[in-house]
C-alpha distance (Angstrom), angle and dihedral (degrees) to the residues before:
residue distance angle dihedral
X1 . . .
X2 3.88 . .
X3 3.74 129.4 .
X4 3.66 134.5 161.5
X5 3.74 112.0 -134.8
X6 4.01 120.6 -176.3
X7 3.68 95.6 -29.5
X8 4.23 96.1 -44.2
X9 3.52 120.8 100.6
X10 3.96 115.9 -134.0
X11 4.11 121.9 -156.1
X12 3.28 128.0 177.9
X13 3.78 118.0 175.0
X14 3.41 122.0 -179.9
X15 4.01 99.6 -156.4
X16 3.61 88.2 42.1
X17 3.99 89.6 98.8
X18 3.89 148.1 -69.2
X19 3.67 109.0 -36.6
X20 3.87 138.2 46.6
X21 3.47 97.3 -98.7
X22 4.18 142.0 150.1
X23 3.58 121.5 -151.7
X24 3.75 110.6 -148.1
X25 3.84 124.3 -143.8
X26 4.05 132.8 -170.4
X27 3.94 128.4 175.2
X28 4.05 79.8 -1.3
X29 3.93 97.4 -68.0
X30 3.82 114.0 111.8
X31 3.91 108.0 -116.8
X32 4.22 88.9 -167.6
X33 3.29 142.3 -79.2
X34 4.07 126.5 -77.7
X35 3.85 106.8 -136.3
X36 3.70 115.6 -152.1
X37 3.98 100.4 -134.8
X38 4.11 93.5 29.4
X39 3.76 103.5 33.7
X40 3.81 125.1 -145.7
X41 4.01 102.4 15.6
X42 3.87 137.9 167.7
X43 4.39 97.2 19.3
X44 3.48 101.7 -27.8
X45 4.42 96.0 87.5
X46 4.13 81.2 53.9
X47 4.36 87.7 62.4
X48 3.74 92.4 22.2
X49 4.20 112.6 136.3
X50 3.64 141.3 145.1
X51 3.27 97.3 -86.6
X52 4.00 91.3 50.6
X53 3.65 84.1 51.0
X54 3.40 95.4 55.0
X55 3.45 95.4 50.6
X56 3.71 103.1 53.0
X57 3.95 85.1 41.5
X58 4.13 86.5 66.6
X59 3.48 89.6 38.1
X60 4.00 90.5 60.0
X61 4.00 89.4 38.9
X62 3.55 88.2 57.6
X63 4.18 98.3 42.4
X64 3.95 88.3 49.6
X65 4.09 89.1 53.2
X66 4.00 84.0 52.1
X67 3.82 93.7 42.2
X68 3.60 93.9 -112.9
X69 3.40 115.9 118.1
X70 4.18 106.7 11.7
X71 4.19 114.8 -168.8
């Protein structure tokens, strides 16, 4: 699943690889990836805000409703 949220691009693929996992994208450069049991990994804790946090939080909400990504 891809969705653009205030400007950042959210993907979560689920035969990407190991892990539940969403790689985040702005101006079409990854910024990292937000790991479900570490958090923001790999780039993304270097950019990481509220408002970044409240994305990907709404992002999750909405993959749990669709069975996607369940906490």
């Amino acid at each position: 699943m891809r969705k653009k949220v205030r400007g950042y691009i959210l993907q979560f693929t689920s035969a990407d690889h190991g892990g539940r996992h969403i790689h985040v994208y702005r101006d079409n450069h990854e910024l990292g990836v937000f790991d479900l049991e570490q958090g923001p990994i790999r780039g993304l804790d270097e950019v990481w805000s509220t408002e970044l946090r409240e994305v990907i939080e709404g992002f999750i909400k909405e993959l749990n409703e669709r069975g996607f990504f369940r906490t």
